[in-house]
C-alpha positions as a LaTeX table, in Angstrom:
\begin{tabular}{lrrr}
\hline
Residue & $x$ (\AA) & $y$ (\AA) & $z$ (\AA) \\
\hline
Unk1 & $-40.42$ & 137.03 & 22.57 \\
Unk2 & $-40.52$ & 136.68 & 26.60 \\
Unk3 & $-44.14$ & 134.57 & 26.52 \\
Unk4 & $-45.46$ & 136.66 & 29.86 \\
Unk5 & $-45.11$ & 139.74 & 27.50 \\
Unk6 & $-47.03$ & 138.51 & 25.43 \\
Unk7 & $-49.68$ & 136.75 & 27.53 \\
Unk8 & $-51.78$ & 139.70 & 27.92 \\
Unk9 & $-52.84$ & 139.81 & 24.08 \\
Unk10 & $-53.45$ & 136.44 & 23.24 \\
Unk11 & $-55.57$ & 136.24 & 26.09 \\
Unk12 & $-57.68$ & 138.92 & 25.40 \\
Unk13 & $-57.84$ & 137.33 & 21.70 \\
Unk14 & $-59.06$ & 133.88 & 23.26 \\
Unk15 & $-61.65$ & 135.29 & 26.15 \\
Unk16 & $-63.41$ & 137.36 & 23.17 \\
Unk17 & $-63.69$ & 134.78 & 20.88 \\
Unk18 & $-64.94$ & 132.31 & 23.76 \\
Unk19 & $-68.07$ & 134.22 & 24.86 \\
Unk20 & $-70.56$ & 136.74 & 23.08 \\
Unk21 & $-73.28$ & 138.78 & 25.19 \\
Unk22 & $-72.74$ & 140.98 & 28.17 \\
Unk23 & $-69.50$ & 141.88 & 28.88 \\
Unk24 & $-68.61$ & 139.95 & 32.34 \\
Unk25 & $-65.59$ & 138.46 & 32.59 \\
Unk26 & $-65.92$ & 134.70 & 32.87 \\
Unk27 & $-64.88$ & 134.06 & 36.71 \\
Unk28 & $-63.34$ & 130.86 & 37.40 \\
Unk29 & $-62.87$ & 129.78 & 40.51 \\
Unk30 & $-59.58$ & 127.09 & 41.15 \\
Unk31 & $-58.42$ & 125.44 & 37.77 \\
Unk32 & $-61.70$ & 125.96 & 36.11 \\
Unk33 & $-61.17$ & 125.50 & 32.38 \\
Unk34 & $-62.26$ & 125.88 & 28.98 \\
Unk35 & $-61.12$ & 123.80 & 26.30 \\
Unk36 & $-62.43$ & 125.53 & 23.10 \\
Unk37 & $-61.22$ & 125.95 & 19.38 \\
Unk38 & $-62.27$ & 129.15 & 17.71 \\
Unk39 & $-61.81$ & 130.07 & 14.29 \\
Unk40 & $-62.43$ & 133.78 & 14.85 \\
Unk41 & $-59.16$ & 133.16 & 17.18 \\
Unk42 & $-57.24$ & 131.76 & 14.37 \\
Unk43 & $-58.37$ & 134.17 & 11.47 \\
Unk44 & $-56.62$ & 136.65 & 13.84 \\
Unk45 & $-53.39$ & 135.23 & 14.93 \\
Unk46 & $-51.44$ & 133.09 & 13.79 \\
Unk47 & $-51.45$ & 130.80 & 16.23 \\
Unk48 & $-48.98$ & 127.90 & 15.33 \\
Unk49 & $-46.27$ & 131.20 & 16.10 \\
Unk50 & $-47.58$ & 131.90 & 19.22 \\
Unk51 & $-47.88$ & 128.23 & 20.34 \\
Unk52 & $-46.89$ & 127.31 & 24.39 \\
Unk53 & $-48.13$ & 127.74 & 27.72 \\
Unk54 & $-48.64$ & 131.90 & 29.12 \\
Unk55 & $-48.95$ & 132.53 & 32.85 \\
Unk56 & $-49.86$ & 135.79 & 34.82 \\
Unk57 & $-52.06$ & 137.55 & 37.34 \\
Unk58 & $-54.65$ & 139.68 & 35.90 \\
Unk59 & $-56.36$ & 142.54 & 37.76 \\
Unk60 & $-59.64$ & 141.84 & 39.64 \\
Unk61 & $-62.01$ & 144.06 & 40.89 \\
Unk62 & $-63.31$ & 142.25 & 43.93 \\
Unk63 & $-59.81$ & 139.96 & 45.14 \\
Unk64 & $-56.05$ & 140.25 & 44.76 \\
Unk65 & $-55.65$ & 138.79 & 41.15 \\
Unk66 & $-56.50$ & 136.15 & 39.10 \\
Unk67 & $-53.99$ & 133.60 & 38.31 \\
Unk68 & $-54.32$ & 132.96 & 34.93 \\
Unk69 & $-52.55$ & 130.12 & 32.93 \\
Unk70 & $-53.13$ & 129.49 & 28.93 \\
Unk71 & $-52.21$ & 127.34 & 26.98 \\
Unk72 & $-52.21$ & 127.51 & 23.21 \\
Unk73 & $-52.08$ & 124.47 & 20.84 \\
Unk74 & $-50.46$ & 124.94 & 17.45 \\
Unk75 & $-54.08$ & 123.11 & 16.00 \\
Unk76 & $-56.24$ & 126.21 & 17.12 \\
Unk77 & $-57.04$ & 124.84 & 20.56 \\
Unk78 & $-56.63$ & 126.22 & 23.69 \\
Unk79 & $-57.26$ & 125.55 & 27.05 \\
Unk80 & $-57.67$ & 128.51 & 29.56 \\
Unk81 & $-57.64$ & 127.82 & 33.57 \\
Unk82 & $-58.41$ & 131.22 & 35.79 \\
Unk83 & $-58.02$ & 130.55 & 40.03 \\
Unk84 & $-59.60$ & 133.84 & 41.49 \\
Unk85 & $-57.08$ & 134.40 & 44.36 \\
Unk86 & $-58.93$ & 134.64 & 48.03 \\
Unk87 & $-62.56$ & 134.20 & 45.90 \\
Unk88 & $-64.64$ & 131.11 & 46.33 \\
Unk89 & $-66.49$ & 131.69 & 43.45 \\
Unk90 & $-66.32$ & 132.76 & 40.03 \\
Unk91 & $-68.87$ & 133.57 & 37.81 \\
Unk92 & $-70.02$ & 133.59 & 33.76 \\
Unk93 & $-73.15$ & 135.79 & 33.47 \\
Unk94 & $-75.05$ & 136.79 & 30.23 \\
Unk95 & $-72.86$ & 135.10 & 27.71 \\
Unk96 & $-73.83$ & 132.80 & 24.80 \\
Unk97 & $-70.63$ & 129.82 & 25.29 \\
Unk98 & $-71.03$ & 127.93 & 21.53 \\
Unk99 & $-69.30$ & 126.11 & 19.06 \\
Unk100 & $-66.59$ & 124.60 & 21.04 \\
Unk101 & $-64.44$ & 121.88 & 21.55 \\
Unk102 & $-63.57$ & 120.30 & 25.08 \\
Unk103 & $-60.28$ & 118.25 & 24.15 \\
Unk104 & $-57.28$ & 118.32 & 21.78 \\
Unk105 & $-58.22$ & 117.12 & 18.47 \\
Unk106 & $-56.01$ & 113.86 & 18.45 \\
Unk107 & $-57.98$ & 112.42 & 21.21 \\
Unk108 & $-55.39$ & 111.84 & 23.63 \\
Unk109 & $-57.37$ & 112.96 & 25.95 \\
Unk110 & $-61.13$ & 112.88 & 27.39 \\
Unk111 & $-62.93$ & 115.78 & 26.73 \\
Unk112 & $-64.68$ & 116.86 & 29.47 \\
Unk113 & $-66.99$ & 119.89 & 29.47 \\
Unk114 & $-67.12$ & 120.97 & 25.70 \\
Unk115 & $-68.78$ & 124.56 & 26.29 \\
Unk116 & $-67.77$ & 124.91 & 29.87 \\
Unk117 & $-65.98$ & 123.22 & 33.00 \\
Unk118 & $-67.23$ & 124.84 & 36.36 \\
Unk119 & $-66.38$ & 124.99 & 39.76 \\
Unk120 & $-68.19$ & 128.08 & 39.88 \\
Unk121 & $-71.41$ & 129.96 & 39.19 \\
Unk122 & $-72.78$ & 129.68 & 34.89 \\
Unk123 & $-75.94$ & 132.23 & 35.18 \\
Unk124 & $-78.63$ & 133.47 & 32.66 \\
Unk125 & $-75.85$ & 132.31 & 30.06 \\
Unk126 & $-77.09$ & 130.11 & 26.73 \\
Unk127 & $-74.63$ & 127.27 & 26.24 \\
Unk128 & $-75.24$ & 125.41 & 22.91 \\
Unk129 & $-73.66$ & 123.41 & 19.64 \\
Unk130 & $-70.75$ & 122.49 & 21.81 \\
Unk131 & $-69.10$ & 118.98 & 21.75 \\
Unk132 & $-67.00$ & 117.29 & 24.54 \\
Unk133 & $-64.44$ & 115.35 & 22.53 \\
Unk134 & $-63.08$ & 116.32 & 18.81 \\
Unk135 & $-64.01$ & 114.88 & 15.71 \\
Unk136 & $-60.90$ & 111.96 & 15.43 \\
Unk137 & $-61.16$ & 111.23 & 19.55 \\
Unk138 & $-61.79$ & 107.99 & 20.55 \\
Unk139 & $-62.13$ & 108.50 & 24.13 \\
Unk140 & $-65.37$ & 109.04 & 26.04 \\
Unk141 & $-66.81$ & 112.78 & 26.36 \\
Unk142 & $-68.35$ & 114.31 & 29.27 \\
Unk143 & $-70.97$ & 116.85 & 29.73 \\
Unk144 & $-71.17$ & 118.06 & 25.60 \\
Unk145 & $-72.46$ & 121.41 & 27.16 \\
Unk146 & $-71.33$ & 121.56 & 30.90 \\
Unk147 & $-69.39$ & 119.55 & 32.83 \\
Unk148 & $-70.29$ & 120.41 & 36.90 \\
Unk149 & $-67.32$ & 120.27 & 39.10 \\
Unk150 & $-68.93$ & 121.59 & 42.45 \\
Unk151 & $-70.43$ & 124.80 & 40.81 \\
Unk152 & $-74.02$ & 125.81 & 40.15 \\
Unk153 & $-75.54$ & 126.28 & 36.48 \\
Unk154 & $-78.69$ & 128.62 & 37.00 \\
Unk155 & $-80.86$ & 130.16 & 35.13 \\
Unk156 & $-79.56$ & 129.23 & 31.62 \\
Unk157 & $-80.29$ & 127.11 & 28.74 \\
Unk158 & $-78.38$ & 123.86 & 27.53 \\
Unk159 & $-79.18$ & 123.02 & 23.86 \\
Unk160 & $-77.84$ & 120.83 & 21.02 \\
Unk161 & $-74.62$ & 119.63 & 22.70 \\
Unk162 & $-73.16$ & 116.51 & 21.73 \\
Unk163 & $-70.83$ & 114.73 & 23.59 \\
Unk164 & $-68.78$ & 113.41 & 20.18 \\
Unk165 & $-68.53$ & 114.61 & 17.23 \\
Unk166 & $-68.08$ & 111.85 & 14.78 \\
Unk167 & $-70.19$ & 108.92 & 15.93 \\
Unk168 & $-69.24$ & 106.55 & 13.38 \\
Unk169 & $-65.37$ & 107.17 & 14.63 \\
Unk170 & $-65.73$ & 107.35 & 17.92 \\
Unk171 & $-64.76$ & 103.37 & 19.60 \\
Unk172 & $-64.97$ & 104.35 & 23.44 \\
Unk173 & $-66.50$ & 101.51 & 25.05 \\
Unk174 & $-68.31$ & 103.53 & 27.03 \\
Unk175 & $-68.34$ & 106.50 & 29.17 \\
Unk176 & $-69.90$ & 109.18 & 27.03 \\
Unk177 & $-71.83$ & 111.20 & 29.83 \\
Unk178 & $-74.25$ & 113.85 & 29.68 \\
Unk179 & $-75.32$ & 115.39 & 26.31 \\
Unk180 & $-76.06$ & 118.22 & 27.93 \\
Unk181 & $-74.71$ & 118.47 & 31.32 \\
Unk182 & $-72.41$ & 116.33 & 33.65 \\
Unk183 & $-72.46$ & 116.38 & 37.12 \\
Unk184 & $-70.15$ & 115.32 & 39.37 \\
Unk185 & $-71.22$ & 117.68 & 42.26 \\
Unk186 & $-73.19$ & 120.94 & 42.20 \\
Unk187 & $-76.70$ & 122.46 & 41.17 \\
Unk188 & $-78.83$ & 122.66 & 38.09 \\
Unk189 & $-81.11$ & 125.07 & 38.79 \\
Unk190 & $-84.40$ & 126.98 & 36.42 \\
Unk191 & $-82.86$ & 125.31 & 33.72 \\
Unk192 & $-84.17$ & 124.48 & 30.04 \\
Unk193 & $-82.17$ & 121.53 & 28.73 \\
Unk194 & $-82.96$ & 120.73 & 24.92 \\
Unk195 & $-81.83$ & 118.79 & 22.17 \\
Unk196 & $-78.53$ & 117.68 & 23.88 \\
Unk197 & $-76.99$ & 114.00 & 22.80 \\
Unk198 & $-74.45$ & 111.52 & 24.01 \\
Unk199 & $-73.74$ & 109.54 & 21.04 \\
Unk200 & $-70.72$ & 107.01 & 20.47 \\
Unk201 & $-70.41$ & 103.67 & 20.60 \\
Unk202 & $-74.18$ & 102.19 & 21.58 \\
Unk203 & $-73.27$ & 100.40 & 24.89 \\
Unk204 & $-74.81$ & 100.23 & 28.58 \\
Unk205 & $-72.03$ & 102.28 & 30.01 \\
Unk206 & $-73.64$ & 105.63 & 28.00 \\
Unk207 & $-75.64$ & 107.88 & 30.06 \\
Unk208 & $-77.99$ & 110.99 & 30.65 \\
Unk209 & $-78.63$ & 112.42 & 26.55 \\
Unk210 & $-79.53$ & 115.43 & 28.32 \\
Unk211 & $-78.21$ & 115.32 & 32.37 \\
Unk212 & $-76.31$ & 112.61 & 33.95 \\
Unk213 & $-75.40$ & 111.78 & 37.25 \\
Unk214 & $-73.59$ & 108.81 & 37.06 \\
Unk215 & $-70.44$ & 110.39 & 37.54 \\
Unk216 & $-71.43$ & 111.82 & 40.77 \\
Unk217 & $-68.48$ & 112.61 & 43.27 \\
Unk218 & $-70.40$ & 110.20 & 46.32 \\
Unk219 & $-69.46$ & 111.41 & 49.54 \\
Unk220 & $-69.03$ & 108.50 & 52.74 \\
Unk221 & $-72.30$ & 109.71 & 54.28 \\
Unk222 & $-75.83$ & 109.98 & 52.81 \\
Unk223 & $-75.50$ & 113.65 & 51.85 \\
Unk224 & $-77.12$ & 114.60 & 48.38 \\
Unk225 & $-74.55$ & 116.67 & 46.18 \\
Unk226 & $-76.10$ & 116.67 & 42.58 \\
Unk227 & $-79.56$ & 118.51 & 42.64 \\
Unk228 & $-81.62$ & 119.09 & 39.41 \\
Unk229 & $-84.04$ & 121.59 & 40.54 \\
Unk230 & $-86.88$ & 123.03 & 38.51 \\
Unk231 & $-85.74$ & 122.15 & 35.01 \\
Unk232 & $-87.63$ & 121.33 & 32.12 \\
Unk233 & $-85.78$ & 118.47 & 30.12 \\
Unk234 & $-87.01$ & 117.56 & 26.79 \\
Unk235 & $-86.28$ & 116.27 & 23.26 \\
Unk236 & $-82.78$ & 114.85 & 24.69 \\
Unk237 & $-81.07$ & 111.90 & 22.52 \\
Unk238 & $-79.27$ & 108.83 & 24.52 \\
Unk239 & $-79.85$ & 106.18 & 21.19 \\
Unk240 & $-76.52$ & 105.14 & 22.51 \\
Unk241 & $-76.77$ & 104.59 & 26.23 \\
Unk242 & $-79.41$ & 105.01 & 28.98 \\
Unk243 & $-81.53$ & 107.72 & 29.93 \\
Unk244 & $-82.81$ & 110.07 & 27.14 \\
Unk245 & $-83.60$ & 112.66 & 30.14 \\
Unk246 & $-81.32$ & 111.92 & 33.06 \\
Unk247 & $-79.57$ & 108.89 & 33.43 \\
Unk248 & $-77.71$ & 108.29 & 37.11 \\
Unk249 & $-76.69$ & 104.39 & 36.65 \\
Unk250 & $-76.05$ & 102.96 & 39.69 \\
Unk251 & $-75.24$ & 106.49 & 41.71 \\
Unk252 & $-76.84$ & 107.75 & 44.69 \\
Unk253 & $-76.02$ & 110.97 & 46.36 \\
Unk254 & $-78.82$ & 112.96 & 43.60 \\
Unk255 & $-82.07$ & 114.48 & 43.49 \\
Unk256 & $-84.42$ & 115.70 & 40.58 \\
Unk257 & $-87.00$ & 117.58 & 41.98 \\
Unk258 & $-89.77$ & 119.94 & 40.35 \\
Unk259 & $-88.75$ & 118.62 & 37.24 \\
Unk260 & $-90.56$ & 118.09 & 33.84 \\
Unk261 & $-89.13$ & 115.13 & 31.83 \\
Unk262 & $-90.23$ & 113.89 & 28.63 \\
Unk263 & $-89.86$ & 113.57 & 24.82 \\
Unk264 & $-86.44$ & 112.30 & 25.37 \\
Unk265 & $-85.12$ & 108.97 & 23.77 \\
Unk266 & $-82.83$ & 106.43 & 24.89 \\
Unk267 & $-81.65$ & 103.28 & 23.20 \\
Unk268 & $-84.78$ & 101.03 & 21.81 \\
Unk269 & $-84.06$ & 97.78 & 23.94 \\
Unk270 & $-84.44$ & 100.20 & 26.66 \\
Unk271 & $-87.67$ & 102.12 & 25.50 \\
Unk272 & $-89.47$ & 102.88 & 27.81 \\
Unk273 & $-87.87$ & 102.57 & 30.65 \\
Unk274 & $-84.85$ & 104.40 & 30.17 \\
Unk275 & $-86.76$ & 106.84 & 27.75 \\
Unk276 & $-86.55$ & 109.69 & 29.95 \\
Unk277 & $-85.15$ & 109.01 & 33.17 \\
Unk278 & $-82.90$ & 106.15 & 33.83 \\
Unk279 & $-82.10$ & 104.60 & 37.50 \\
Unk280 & $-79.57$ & 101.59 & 38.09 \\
Unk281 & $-81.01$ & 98.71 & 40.60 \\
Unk282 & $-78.92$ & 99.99 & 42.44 \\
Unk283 & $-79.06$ & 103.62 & 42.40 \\
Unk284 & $-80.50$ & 105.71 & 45.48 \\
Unk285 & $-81.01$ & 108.62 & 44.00 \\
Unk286 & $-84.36$ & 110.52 & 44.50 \\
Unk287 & $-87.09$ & 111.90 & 41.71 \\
Unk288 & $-89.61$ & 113.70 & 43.88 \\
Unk289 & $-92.62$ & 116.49 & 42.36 \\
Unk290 & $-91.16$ & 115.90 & 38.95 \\
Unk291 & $-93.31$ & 115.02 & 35.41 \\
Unk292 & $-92.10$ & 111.78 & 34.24 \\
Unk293 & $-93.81$ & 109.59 & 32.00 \\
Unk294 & $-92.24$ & 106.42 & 33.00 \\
Unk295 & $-92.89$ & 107.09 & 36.46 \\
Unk296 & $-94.34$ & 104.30 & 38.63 \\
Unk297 & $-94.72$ & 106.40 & 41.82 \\
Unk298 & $-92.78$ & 108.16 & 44.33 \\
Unk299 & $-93.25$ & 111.60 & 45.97 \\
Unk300 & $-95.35$ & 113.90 & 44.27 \\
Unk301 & $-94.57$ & 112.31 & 40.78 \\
Unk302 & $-96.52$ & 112.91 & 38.06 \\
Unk303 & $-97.16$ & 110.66 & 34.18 \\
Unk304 & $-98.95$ & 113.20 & 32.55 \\
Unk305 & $-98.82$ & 115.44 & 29.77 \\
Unk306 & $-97.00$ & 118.76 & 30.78 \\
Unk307 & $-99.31$ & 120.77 & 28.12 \\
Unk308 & $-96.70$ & 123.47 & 26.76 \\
Unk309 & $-97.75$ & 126.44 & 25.24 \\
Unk310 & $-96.86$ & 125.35 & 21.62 \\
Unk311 & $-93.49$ & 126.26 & 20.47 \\
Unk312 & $-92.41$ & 127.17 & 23.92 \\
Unk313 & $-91.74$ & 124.83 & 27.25 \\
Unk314 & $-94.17$ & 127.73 & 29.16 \\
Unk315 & $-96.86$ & 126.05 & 30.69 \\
Unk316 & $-100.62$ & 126.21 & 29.80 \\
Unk317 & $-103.42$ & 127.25 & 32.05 \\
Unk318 & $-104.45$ & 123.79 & 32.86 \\
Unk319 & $-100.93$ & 122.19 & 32.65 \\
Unk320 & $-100.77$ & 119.63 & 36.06 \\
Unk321 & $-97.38$ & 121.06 & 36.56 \\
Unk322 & $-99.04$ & 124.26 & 37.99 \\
Unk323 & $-98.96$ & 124.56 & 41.82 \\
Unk324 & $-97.50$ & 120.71 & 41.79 \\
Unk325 & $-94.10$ & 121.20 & 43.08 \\
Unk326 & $-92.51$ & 121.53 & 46.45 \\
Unk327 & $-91.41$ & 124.87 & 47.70 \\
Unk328 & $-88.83$ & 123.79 & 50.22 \\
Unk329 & $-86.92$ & 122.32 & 47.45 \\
Unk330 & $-86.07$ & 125.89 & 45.81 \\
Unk331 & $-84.86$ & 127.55 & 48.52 \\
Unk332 & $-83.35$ & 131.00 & 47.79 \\
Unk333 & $-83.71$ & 130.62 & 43.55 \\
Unk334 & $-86.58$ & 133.42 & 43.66 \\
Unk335 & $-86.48$ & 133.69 & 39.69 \\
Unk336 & $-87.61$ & 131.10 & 37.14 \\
Unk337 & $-86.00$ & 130.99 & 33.61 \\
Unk338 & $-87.58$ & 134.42 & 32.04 \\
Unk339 & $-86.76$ & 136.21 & 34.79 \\
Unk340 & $-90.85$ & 135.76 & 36.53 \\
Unk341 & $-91.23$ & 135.48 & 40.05 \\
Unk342 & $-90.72$ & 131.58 & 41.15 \\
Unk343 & $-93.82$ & 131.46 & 43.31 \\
Unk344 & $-96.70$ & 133.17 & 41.87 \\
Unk345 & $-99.62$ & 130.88 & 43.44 \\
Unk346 & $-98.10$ & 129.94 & 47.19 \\
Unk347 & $-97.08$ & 126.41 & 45.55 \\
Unk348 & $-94.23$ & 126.31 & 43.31 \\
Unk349 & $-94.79$ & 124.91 & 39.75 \\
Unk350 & $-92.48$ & 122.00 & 37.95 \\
Unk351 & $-90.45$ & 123.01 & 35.46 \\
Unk352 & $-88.29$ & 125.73 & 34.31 \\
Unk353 & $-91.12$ & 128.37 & 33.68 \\
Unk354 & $-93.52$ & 129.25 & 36.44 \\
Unk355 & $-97.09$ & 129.96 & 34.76 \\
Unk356 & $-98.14$ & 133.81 & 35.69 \\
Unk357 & $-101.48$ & 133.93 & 33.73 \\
Unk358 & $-99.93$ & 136.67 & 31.86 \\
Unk359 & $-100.14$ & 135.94 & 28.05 \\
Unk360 & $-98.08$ & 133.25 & 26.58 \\
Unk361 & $-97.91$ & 133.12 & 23.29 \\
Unk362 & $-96.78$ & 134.43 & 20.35 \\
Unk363 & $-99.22$ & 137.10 & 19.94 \\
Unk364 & $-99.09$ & 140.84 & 21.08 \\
Unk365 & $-100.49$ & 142.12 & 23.69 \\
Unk366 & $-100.21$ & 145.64 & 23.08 \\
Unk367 & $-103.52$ & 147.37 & 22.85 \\
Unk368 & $-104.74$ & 148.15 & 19.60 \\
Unk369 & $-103.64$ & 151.98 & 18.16 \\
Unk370 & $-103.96$ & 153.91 & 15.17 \\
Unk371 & $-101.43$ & 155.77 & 16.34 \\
Unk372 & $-97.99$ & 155.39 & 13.53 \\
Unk373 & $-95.64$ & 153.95 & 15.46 \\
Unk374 & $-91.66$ & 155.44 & 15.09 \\
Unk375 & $-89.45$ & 152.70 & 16.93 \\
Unk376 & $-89.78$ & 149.25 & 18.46 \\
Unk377 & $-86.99$ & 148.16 & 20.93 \\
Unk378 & $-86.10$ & 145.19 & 22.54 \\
Unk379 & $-85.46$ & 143.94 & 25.79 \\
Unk380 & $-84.36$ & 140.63 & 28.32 \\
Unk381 & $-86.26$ & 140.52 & 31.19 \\
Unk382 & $-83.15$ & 141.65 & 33.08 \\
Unk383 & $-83.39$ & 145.18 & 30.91 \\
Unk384 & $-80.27$ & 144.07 & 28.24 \\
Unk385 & $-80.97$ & 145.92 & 24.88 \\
Unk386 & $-80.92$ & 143.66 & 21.74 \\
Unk387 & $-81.03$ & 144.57 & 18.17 \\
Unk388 & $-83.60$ & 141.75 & 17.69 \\
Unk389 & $-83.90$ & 138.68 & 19.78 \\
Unk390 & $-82.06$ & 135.79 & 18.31 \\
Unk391 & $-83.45$ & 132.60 & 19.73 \\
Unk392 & $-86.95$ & 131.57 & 21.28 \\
Unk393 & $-87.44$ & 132.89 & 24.74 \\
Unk394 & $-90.27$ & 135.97 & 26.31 \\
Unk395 & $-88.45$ & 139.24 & 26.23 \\
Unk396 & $-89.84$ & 143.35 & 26.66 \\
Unk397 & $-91.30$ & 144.81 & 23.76 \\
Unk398 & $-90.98$ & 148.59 & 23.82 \\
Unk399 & $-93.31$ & 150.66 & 21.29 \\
Unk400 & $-92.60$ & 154.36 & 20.74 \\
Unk401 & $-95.65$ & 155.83 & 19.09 \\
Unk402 & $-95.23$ & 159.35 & 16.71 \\
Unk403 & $-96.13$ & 161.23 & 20.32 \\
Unk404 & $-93.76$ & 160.19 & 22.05 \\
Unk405 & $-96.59$ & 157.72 & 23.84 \\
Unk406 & $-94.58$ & 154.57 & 24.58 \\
Unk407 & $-95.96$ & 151.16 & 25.85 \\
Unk408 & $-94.53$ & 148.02 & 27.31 \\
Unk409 & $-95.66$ & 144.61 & 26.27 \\
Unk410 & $-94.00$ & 141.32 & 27.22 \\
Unk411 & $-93.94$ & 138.64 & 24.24 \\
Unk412 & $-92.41$ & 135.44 & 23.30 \\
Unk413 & $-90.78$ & 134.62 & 20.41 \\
Unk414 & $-90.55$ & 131.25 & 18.98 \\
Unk415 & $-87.79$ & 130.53 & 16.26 \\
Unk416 & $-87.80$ & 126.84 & 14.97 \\
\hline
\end{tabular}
């Protein structure tokens, strides 16, 4: 069968099984890829048949096509590159992007970006049990969760990405970057990054359990082209390498700013120094209004206790991260990680949630009725409808009382 004939359904079979939550289509601007095996791909087709590389231009609403080439592996992988014709940037909004791989499962090659590889825009999207290289690779993974090519990851949350799968087979001697996230160049933005691990070999050459920046693409001048702004980085695993939080080696060219980082873990000879954030001798990167418990100074920097509301990363009334950032930092990211307004105070706050004084916790604050109520939807603070939220986060509660009376509550729900 003529394989561009045939491009159009496989492709449709491998972009559904990819991404669950709204349905955007995930934009991709110039040879951003996706290296993911999916079983619910494979119950579906059999795809040792179908095996071999499928090119096209699909239809796009806002440029002239989208040049779209996949390739299918007879072992269930695949690897999908989209260039939006004439658009700069592409864009994956409201999906969950989990349980993927970001190589070939022989390990020929390094897998790099297990959930996703941007060069465009990853918004209000959760990213999470992905892994950058396959169980049998021996090569180094990058970015378990997201690998950053010159794209911006906003809004969203980064949890429980590894960057290997099997430690105990994995013999790189180093070079297993970013847990969570890699960046070479671009922004990380209102972010919650959580539970993310390098893993492999233990070795100096490991960083960043949840971010790292030692892969940063440095430019000849002094310009700064990784930027970790207002994200809240916590309970990250680097056992294996340096720099539980973020580690940026030796590299310059980055900035963490407005940051809280701690309860992150590195490898013990390194503890604490490399516990949550880890710079080179070297390495002129700056950490400015950010929560660090190793910190020995700097601009606006802060060892202290963020005081979370418990079971969430929100911040309580007397948390120090209140009113303790710097608002020229955020520039035009108006909208922390619920969806709140970024500046409630005049001074932006550290971290990925901006405190409101509204109730945080996991309590209702509906007032009290008699009243028998009928229904009870749910919301995301951006107005999506859910059968029941799924994973911890503050989301609309809608009450429908036997009247037809109605109220509104915002609530956050913690699932452990």
């Amino acid at each position: 069968m003529n394989k561009k004939m045939m491009f159009m359904a496989v492709a449709a079979v491998a972009l559904m099984a990819s991404c669950s939550g709204k349905k955007t289509a995930p934009n991709v601007s110039e040879a951003d890829s996706a290296n993911q095996a999916d079983t619910t791909a494979a119950a579906t087709v059999d795809l040792a048949s179908v095996a071999g590389t499928y090119e096209g231009t699909l239809p796009a609403a806002d440029c002239p096509g989208i040049k779209t080439v996949l390739t299918i592996n007879a072992d269930s992988t695949y690897e999908l590159k989209q260039d939006y014709i004439d658009h700069p940037d592409g864009m994956i909004e409201y999906c969950i992007v989990h349980d993927n791989y970001g190589s070939k499962t022989d390990g020929s090659i390094k897998g790099v970006g297990g959930g996703v590889y941007a060069r465009g825009i990853v918004k209000n999207c959760i990213v999470e049990n992905n892994i950058a290289i396959a169980a049998d690779g021996k090569k180094p993974g990058v970015g378990g969760g997201v690998c950053l090519d010159g794209g911006y990851l906003l809004n969203s949350i980064i949890r429980n990405n590894h960057c290997v799968a099997d430690e105990s087979n994995n013999t790189s001697t180093g070079g297993n970057n970013g847990g969570g996230v890699s960046i070479k160049t671009g922004y990380v933005v209102n972010c919650l990054v959580e539970g993310n691990k390098i893993g492999g070999t233990a070795n100096n050459a490991n960083y960043g359990g949840g971010i790292d920046c030692s892969m940063v693409t440095e430019p000849a001048g002094e310009e700064i082209v990784a930027h970790v702004i207002n994200c809240t980085v916590v309970g990250n695993d680097a056992t294996s390498g340096r720099g539980g939080g973020i580690g940026f080696g030796n590299k310059g060219s980055s900035e963490v700013v407005n940051c809280i980082v701690v309860d992150n873990v590195a490898r013990p000879e390194l503890t604490p120094a490399g516990s949550n954030v880890f710079l080179g001798p070297e390495s002129t990167a700056e950490v400015t209004y950010t929560i660090w418990p190793e910190s020995e100074g700097g601009v606006g920097n802060l060892n202290a206790e963020p005081q979370f509301v418990d079971g969430t990363y929100m911040l309580q009334s007397l948390s120090p991260a209140i009113n303790a950032g710097n608002n020229e930092a955020i520039g035009d990211y108006d909208k922390d990680l619920a969806g709140k307004e970024r500046v409630v105070n005049g001074t932006v706050d550290m971290g990925a949630y901006e405190y409101d004084g509204l109730p945080s916790s996991v309590e209702s604050s509906f007032i009290e009725s008699d009243e028998p109520v009928i229904e009870i939807q749910y919301f995301t603070l951006s107005g999506l409808r859910l059968e029941k939220p799924q994973s911890t986060g503050i989301y609309l509660i809608k009450k429908i009382y036997v009247s037809r009376r109605y109220e509104v509550s915002k609530m956050v729900f913690v699932y452990k």
